[in-house]
C-alpha positions in Angstrom: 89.4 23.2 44.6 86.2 23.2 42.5 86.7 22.9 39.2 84.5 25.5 38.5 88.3 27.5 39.3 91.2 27.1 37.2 94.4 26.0 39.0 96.7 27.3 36.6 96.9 29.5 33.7 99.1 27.3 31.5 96.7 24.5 32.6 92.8 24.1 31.2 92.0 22.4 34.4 92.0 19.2 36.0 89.1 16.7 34.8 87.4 15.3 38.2 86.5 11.9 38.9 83.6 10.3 36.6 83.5 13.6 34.2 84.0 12.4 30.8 85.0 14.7 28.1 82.3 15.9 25.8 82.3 17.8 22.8 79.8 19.6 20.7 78.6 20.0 17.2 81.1 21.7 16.2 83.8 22.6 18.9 86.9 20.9 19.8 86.8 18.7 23.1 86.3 20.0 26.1 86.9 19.2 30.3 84.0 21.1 31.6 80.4 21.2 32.1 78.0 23.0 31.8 77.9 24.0 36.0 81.5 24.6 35.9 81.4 28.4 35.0 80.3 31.6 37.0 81.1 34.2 35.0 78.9 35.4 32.5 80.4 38.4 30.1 77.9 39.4 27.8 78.5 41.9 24.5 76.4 44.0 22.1 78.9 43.9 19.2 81.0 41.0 17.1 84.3 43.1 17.9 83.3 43.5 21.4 83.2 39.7 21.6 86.3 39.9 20.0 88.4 42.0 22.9 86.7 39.6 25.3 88.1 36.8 23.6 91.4 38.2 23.4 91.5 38.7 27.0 91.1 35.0 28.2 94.3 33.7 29.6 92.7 30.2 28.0 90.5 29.0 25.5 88.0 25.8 26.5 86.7 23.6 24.0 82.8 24.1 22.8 80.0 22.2 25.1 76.6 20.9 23.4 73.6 23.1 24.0 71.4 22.5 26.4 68.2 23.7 24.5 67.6 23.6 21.1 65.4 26.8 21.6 69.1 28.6 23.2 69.9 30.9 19.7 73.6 31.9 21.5 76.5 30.6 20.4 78.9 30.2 23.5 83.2 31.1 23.9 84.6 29.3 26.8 87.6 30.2 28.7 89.2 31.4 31.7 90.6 34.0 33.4 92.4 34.2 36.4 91.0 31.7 39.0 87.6 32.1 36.7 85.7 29.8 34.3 83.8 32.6 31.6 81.3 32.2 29.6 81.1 34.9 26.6 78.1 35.7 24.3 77.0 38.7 22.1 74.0 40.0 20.8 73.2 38.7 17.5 73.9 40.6 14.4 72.8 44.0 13.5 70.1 43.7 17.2 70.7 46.3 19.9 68.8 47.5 22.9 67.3 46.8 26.7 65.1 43.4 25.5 67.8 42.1 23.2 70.3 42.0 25.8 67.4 40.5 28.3 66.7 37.4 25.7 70.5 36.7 26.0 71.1 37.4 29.0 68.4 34.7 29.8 69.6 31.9 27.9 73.0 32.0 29.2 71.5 31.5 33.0 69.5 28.7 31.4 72.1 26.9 30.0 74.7 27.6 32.9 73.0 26.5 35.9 76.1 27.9 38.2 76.8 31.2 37.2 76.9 33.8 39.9 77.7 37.0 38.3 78.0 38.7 35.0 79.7 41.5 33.3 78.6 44.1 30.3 81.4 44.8 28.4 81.6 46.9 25.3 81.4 50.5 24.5 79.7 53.5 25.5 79.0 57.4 24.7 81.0 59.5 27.2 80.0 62.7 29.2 82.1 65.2 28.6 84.4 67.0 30.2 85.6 64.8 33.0 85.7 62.1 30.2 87.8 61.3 27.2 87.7 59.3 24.5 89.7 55.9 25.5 88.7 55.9 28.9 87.0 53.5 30.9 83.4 53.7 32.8 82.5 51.4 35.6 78.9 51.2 36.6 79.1 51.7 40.0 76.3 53.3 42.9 76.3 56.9 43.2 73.7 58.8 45.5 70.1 57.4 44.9 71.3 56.1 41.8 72.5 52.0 41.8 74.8 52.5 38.8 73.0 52.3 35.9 69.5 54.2 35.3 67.2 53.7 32.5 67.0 57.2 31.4 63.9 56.5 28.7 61.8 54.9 31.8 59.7 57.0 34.1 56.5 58.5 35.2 54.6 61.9 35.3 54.2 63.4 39.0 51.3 65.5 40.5 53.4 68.7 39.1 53.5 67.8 35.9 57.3 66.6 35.7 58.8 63.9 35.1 60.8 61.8 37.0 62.6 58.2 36.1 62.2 55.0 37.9 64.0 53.0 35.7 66.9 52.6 38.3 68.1 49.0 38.2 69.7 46.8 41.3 73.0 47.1 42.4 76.2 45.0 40.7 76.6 42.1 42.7 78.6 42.4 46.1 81.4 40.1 45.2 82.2 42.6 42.7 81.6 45.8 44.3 84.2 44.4 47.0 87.0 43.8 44.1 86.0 47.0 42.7 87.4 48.1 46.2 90.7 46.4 45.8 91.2 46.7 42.8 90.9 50.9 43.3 93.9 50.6 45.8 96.0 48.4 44.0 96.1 50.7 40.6 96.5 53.9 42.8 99.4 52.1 44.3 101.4 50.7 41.3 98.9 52.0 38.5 96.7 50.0 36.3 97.7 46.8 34.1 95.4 47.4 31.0 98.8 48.9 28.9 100.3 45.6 29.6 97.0 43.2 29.2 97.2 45.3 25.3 100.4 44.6 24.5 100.0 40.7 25.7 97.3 40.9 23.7 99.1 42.4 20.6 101.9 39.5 20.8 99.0 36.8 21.0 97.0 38.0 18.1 99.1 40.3 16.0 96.0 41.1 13.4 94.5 43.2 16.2 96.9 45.4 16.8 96.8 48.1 14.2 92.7 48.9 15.5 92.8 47.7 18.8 95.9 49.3 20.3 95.7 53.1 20.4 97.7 55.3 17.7 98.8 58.3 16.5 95.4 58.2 13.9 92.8 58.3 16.6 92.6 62.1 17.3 90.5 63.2 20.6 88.2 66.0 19.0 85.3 67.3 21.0 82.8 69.7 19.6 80.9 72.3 21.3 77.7 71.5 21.8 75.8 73.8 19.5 77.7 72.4 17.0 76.1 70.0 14.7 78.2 67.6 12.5 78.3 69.0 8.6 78.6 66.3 6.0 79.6 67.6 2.4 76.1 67.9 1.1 73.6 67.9 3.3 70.1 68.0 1.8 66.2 68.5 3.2 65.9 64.7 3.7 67.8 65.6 6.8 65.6 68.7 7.5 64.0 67.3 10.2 66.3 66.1 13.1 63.6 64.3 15.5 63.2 62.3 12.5 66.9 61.1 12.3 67.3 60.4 16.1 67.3 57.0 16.3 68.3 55.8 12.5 72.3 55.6 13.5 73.1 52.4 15.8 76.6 51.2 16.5 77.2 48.5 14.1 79.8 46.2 12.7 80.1 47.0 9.1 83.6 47.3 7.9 82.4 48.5 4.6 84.2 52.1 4.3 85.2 52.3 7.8 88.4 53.8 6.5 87.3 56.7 4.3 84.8 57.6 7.2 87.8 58.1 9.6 89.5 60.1 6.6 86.4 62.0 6.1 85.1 62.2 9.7 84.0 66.2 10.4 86.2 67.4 7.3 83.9 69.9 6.5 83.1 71.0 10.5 84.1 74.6 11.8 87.4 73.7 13.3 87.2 77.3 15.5 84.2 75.2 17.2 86.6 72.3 18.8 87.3 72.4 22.4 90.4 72.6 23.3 91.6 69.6 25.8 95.2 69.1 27.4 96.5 65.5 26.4 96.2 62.8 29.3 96.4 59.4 29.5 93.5 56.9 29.8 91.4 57.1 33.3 89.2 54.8 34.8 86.0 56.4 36.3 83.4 55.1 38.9 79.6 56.3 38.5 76.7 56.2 37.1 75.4 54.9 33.6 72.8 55.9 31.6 71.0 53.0 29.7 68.4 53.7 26.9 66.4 52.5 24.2 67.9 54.3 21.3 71.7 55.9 20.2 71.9 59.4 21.5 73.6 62.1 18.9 72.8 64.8 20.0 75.2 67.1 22.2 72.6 69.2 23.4 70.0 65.8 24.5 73.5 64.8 26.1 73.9 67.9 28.2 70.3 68.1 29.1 69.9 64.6 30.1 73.0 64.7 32.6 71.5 67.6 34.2 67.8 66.0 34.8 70.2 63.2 36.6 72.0 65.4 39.1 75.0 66.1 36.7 76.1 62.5 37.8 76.3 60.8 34.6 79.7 59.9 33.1 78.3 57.3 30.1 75.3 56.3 28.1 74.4 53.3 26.5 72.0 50.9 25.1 71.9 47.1 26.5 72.3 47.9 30.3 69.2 48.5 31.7 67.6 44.7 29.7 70.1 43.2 32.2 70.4 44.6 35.7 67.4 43.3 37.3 67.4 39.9 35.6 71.4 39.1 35.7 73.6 40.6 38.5 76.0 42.2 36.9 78.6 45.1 36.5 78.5 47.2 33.6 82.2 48.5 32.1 82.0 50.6 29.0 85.0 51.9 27.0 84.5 55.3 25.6 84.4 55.7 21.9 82.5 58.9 21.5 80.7 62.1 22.6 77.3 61.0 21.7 77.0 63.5 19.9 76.5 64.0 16.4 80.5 63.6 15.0 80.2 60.3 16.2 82.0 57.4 14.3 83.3 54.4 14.3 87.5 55.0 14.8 87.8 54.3 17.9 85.3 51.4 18.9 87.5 48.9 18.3 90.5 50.4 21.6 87.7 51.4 23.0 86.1 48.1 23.5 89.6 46.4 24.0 90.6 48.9 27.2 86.9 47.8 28.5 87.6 43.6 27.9 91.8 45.1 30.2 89.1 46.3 32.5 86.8 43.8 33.2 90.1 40.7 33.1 92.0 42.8 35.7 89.0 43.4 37.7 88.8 39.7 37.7 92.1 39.0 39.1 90.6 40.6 42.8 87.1 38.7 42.6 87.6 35.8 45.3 86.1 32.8 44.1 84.3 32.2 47.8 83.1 35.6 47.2 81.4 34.8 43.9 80.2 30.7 45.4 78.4 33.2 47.9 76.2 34.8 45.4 72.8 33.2 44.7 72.8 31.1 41.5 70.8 33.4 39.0 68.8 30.5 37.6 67.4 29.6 41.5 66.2 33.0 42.0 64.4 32.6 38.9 63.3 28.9 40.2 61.8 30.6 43.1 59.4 33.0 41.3 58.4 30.2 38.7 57.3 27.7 41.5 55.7 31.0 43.5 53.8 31.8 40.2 52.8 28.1 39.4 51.5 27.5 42.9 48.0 29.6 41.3 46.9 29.7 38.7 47.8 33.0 36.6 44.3 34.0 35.4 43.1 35.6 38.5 46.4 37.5 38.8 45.9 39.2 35.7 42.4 40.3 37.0 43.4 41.4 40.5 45.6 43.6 39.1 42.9 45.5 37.1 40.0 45.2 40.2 39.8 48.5 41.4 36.7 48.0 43.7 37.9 47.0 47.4 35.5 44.8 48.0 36.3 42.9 44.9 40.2 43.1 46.0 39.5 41.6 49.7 37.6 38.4 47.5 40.6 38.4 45.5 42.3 38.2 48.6 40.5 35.1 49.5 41.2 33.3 46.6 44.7 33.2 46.9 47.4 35.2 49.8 49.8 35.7 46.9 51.0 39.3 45.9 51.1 39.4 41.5 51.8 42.9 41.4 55.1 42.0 39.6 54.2 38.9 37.4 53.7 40.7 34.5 57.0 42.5 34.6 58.5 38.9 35.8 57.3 37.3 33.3 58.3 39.1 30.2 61.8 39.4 30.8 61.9 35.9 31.1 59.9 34.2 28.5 62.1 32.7 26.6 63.2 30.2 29.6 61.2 26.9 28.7 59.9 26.4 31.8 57.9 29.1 31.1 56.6 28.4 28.2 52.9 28.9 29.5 50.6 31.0 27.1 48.4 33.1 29.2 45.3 34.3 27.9 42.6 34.7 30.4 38.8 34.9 28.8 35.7 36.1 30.2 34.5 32.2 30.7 38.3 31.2 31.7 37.7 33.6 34.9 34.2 32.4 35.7 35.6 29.0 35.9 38.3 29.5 37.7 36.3 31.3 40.4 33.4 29.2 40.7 36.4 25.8 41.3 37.7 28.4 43.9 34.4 29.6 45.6 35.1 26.3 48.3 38.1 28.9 49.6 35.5 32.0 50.3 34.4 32.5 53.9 31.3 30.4 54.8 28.7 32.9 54.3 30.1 33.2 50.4 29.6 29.7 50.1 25.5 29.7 51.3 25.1 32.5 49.0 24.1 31.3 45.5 23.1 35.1 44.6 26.2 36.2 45.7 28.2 33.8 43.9 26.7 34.4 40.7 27.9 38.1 41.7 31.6 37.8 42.4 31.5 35.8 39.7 30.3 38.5 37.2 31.7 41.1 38.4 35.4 39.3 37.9 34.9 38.0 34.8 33.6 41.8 33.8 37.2 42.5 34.9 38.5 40.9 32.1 36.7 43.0 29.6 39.3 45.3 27.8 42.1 42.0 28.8 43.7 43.3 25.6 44.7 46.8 26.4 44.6 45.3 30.3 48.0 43.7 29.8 49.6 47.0 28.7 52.2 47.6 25.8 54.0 45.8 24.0 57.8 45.2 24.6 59.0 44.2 20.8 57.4 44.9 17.4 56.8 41.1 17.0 55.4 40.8 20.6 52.8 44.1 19.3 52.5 42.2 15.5 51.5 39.5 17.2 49.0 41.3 19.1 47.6 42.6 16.0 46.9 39.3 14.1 45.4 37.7 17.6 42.9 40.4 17.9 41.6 41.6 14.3 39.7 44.6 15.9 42.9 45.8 18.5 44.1 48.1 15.8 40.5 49.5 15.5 39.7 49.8 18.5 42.9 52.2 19.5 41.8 54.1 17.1 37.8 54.6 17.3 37.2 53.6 20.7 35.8 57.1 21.2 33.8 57.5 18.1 31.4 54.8 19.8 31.2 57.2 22.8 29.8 58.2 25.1 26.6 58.0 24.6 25.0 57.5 27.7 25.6 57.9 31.2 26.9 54.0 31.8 29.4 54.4 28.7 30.7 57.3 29.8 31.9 55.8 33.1 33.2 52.6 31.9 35.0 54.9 29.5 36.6 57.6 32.2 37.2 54.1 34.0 39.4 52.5 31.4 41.1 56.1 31.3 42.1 56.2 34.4 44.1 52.9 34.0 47.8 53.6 32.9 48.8 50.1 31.8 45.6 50.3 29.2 46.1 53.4 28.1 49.5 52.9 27.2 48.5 50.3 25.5 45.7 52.0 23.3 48.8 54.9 23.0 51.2 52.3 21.5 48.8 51.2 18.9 47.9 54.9 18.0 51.3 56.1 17.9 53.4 53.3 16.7 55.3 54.7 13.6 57.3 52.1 11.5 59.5 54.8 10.2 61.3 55.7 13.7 61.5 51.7 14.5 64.5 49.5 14.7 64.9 45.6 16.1 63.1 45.7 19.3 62.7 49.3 20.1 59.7 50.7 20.2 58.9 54.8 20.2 56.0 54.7 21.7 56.1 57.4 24.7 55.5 55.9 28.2 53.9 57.7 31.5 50.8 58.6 29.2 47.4 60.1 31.0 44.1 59.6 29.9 44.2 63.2 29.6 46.6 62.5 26.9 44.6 59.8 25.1 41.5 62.1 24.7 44.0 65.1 23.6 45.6 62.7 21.1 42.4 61.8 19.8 39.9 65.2 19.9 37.6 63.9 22.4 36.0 66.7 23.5 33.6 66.0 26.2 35.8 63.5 27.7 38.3 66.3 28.2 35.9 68.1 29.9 35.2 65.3 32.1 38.6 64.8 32.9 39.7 68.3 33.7 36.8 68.9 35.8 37.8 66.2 38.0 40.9 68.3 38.9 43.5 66.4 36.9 47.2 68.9 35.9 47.2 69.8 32.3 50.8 70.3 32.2 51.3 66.5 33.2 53.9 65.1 31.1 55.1 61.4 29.4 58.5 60.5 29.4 59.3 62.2 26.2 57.9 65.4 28.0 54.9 66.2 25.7 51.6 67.2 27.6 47.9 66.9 26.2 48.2 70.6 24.8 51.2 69.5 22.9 49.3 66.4 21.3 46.3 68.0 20.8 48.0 70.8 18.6 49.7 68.2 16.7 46.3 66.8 15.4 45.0 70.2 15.0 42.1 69.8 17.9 41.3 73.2 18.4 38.3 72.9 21.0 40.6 70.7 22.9 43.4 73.7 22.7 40.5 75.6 23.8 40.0 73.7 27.1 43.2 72.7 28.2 44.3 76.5 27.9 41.0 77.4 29.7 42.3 75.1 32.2 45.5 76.7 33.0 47.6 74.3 30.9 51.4 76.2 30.4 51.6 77.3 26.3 55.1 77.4 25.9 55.9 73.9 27.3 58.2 72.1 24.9 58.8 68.3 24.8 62.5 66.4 25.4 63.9 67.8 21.8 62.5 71.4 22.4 59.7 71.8 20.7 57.1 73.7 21.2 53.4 73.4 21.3 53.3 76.2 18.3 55.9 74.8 16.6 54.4 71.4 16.3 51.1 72.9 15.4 52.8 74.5 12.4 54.5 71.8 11.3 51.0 70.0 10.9 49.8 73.2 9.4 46.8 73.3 11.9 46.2 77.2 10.9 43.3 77.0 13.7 45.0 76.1 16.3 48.3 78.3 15.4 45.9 81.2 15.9 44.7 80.0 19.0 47.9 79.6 20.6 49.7 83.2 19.3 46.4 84.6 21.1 47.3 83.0 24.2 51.0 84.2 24.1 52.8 81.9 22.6 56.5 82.7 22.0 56.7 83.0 17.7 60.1 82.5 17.7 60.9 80.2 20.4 63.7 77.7 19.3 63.6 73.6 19.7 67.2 71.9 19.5 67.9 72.4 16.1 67.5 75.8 16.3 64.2 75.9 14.4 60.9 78.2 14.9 57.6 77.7 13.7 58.4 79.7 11.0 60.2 77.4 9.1 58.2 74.3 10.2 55.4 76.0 8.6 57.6 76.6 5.1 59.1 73.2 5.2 55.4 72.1 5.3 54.2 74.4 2.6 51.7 75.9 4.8 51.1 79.5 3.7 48.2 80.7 6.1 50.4 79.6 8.9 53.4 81.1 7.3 51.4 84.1 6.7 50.1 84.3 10.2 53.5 83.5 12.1 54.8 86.5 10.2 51.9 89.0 11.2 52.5 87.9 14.3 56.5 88.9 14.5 58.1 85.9 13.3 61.7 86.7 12.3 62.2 85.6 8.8 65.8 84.7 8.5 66.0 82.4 11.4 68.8 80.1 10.6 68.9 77.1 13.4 71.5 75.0 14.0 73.1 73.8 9.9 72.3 77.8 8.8 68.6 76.7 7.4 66.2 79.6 6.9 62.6 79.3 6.2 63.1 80.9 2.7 66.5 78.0 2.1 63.5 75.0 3.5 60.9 75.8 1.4 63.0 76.6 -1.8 64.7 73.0 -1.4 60.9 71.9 -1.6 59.7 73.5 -4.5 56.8 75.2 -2.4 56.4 78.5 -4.9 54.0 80.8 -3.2 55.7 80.4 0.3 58.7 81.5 -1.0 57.0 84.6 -2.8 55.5 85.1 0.5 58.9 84.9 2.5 60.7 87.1 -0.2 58.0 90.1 0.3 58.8 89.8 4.1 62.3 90.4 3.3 64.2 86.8 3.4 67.5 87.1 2.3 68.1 85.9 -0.8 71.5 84.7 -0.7 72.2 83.3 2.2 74.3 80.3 2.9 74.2 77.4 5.3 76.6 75.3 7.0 77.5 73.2 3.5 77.8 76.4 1.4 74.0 75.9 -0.4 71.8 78.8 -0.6 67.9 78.7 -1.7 68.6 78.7 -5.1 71.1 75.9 -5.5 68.7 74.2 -3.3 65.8 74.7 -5.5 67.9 74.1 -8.8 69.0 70.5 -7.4 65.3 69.6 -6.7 63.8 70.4 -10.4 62.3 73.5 -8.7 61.8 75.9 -11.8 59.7 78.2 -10.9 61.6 78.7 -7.6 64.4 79.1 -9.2 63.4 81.9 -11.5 61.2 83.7 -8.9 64.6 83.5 -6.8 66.2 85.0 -9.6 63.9 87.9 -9.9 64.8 88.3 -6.6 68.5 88.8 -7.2 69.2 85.3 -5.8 73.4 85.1 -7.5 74.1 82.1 -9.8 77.2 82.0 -8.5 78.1 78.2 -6.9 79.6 78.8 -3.2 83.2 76.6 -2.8 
């Protein structure tokens, strides 16, 4: 038997012949090597890890690292027949490219494992699942198991549709999956007795990892937001709280949360659910860029995928194309916006029961049958190394056929995937190659290659001299050419490389067009997604809605867009003329109207709404085109829209209108308008905010005057018991306050 398998579970496993013992820096001796595991088991949390750990039938001594560029640290064990290698994301990181970079340096420094397993918790989708239970990523319908819900592109109708499904979990483990199915509906599931094993090995875990009596199954309704005790108008804004809250690891008042958790929500708002044991399910996991809270996001992203989606989560998606694995999640929430942190700790224990039991039924000649990860990555290295990688970042970009067939002759090799290839592995050290193609780089390149052209190439100085210009003129804009960037250091870095990127993203039109030449090379560089994403990122990039390695910038963008964004008029024309959909969307479901109300372009409104573009069109959290005009207090443009029929008191998520973006905002012309117009003036959204409540709580004076005269109700109370007034008094608001008073606004605190 290989060691690579453990022969018994009392035993750490026989040392073969010649193997000496080694030991690292600071780990206890061990008898294994580096290429004696095939299990990888990767986590996004410290007490994720932690479960895993639990879960090993044996603990193996430390091994030395391999790179000194490798930042994981490494717990060895086994379980079952299987040597398993464990590693979580560092500290206070999340997301997609997190998980990647660790992923990658565990099949750098294990140059045998076969398969890997995500283990840790997850948001469930209710109702068909409960808090404690467990999700299995497994393939359902067109779907592979997991689906990057935040990746996509806009279609010819102006949708949008994802393409962020991932590959498959590896076969070996699909087939246990199989077994394993039968065997619990046979004799039922060991995970109750993997816990309780657990809880006699490490009695300090019990009390948070074992389920009890104190973690309470409470599920919302969905048009029920979480009320804390005093809520304020920092939080006035929910798009802008969306992607604050992660799951983290501090313990720091984790009790007093629990104690605390939805005291002061509407009890008469919880659904009612018939106690059951835990369940395993088998389907499909949603994978993202950022925590979703927010019942109502959860509801409407299941239904944009089929109604199929039983789990979402963060770190999935970074691995499935790059480290065959099978994603397990235990369910610790509702993502929604009561979440906390009670039960992540049973959560991610039932998860680590899963994934040990699961590996009971993998058959170790099933998992020696899977390709070593690290040799599929071997392969595309040597395949990208065979030529050189300038030219494939320029035959990507060559749109002229002619220029593709020379391309062609240069080199037979496809680099349509490089640049994706290459990202999510370059922290491996054999790739360690900076690629930077210049305009000069290119002409050399192709003059050393013009040998390889047909013979008639070769006679042809003139001609030469013309492939070769035209190529390097390829290169022009290599910048944007390489598209966005995947981490704020990876667009920082950008930044300080090229002084005038920042500029450029943000001007590029002011130097155009000017002539006829301009003008084409511009509608040229529109038409390319991968730049214009790139130009969007830089425009876009916010630093209050960023976190570790996400970045907010939307994806799918048009040059239709980019011009909308910006207020370039006559490109706009250009654009529409040549036939392109207005109502094409990004993957955060905004069109051009929608971004050119938010910068207040009103010719721009004017075209696109000449052009048949939809004026009601909301993005992914609901809002509107009007409602994001007023917000930005583009009076102008507000006008424009109303004539055009736009909806006044159309609702996003939180229950808002334009009305009280406007008063938020302080914007009394808009206010004004929006009320000639029909706006209803006591609105309350969502947490029971009214225009006249927002703009009290601001201190904006003649807004309220102008609310009161349209009849606001002075008095009324939201969701933490606050009215206007008592929001006004607690900002300093005096003149509010008395002009409230005048009003009949009662002094009288609510309980």
């Amino acid at each position: 038997m290989s060691k690579r398998y453990r022969e018994s579970e009392n035993d750490e496993g026989p040392s073969s012949t010649g193997t000496e013992k080694t030991k690292s820096s600071d780990g206890p001796l061990s008898k294994y090597t580096h290429g004696d595991y095939t299990v990888g088991w990767v986590c996004a949390l410290s007490k994720e890890q932690t479960a895993a750990t639990a879960m090993l039938d044996c603990r193996h001594g430390d091994l030395p690292k391999t790179s000194s560029r490798d930042p994981n640290t490494y717990i060895l064990g086994s379980i079952g027949k299987h040597n398993v290698v464990i590693a979580c994301l560092p500290e206070g990181e999340i997301g997609n490219n997190v998980a990647a970079t660790v992923a990658t340096h565990m099949i750098s420094a294990f140059p045998s494992m076969r398969v890997g397993l995500m283990v840790g918790i997850g948001g469930g989708i209710p109702p068909k699942v409960r808090l404690g239970d467990v999700v299995v990523s497994t393939p359902v319908g067109e779907y592979p198991g997991v689906v990057q819900w935040d990746m996509g592109k806009a279609t010819e109708g102006g949708s949008f549709q994802r393409t962020g499904a991932l590959n498959k979990p590896p076969s070996s483990l699909r087939t246990a999956i199989g077994r394993l199915k039968t065997e619990q509906e046979l004799t039922g599931s060991q995970i109750p007795q993997y816990l309780d094993q657990m809880a006699k090995r490490y009695p300090n875990l019990a009390p948070k990892y074992l389920r009890s009596d104190s973690l309470k199954d409470i599920l919302f309704k969905a048009g029920h937001g979480h009320i804390s005790k005093a809520a304020t108008d920092s939080e006035a804004a929910p798009d802008e709280t969306s992607t604050e809250e992660t799951y983290d690891d501090d313990e720091e008042d984790d009790e007093d949360e629990e104690k605390e958790a939805c005291r002061f929500c509407d009890k008469s708002q919880i659904v009612k659910q018939t106690p059951r044991d835990m369940r395993i399910h088998y389907g499909l996991i949603a994978s993202g860029n950022r925590v979703i809270k927010d019942a109502i996001f959860r509801k409407k992203l299941n239904k944009d995928l089929g109604g199929q989606v039983l789990c979402v989560e963060m770190e999935a998606a970074g691995l499935m194309d790059g480290f065959p694995c099978l994603v397990i999640r235990g369910i610790c929430d509702y993502a929604d916006s009561h979440k906390n942190k009670a039960w992540q700790e049973h959560a991610a224990a039932v998860a680590a029961a899963y994934a040990k039991e699961l590996l009971q039924y993998v058959q170790p000649d099933d998992v020696d049958g899977e390709r070593p990860v690290k040799d599929l990555l071997k392969q595309v290295i040597e395949t990208m190394s065979a030529t050189a990688i300038d030219v494939a970042q320029v035959k990507v970009k060559i749109n002229d056929q002619e220029d593709r067939k020379i391309l062609d002759w240069l080199t037979p090799i496809d680099y349509g995937p490089q640049q994706k290839i290459r990202d999510r592995f370059k922290d491996i050290s054999s790739l360690s190659l900076e690629i930077r193609a210049s305009r000069d780089d290119v002409a050399r390149y192709v003059q050393g290659h013009m040998s390889h052209l047909p013979s008639f190439v070769q006679t042809d100085k003139q001609l030469q001299e013309e492939i070769t210009t035209r190529i390097s003129e390829a290169v022009d804009g290599i910048v944007f050419g390489t598209g966005s960037c995947k981490t704020d250091e990876e667009f920082e870095q950008r930044l300080l490389s090229n002084p005038l990127y920042d500029y450029v993203a943000h001007h590029w039109a002011q130097h155009g067009p000017n002539d006829t030449e301009t003008v084409q090379r511009i509608v040229k560089f529109l038409e390319d997604q991968v730049k214009v994403e790139a130009s969007v990122q830089a425009l876009m990039i916010d630093k209050r809605y960023k976190y570790h390695d996400y970045n907010p910038a939307p994806k799918s963008t048009t040059g239709l867009h980019l011009v909308a964004y910006l207020g370039v008029n006559e490109l706009a024309n250009i654009i529409l003329e040549s036939g392109q959909n207005p109502d094409m969307k990004d993957t955060v479901d905004r069109t051009a109207l929608w971004y050119a109300a938010e910068n207040g372009h009103r010719i721009v409104v004017d075209k696109l709404l000449e052009a048949g573009a939809t004026v009601d069109t909301a993005d992914w959290y609901g809002e509107t085109v009007l409602q994001r005009a007023a917000r930005g207090g583009h009076l102008k443009v507000v006008e424009r829209l109303l004539e055009a029929g736009a909806t006044v008191d159309a609702t996003d998520w939180s229950g808002w209108t334009a009305l009280q973006m406007a008063a938020i905002g302080g914007y009394l012309k808009v206010v004004e308008r929006l009320l000639e117009a029909g706006a209803t003036v006591d609105t309350a959204g969502r947490y029971g905010w009214t225009a006249l409540r927002l703009a009290a709580g601001r201190g904006h004076l003649k807004v309220v005057k102008r609310l009161l005269e349209a009849g606001a109700a002075v008095d009324t109370i939201d969701q933490s018991g606050w009215t206007a007034l008592q929001m006004a008094a607690s900002g300093g608001h005096l003149k509010v306050v008395e002009r409230l008073q005048a009003a009949g606004a009662s002094s009288r605190l609510q309980d």
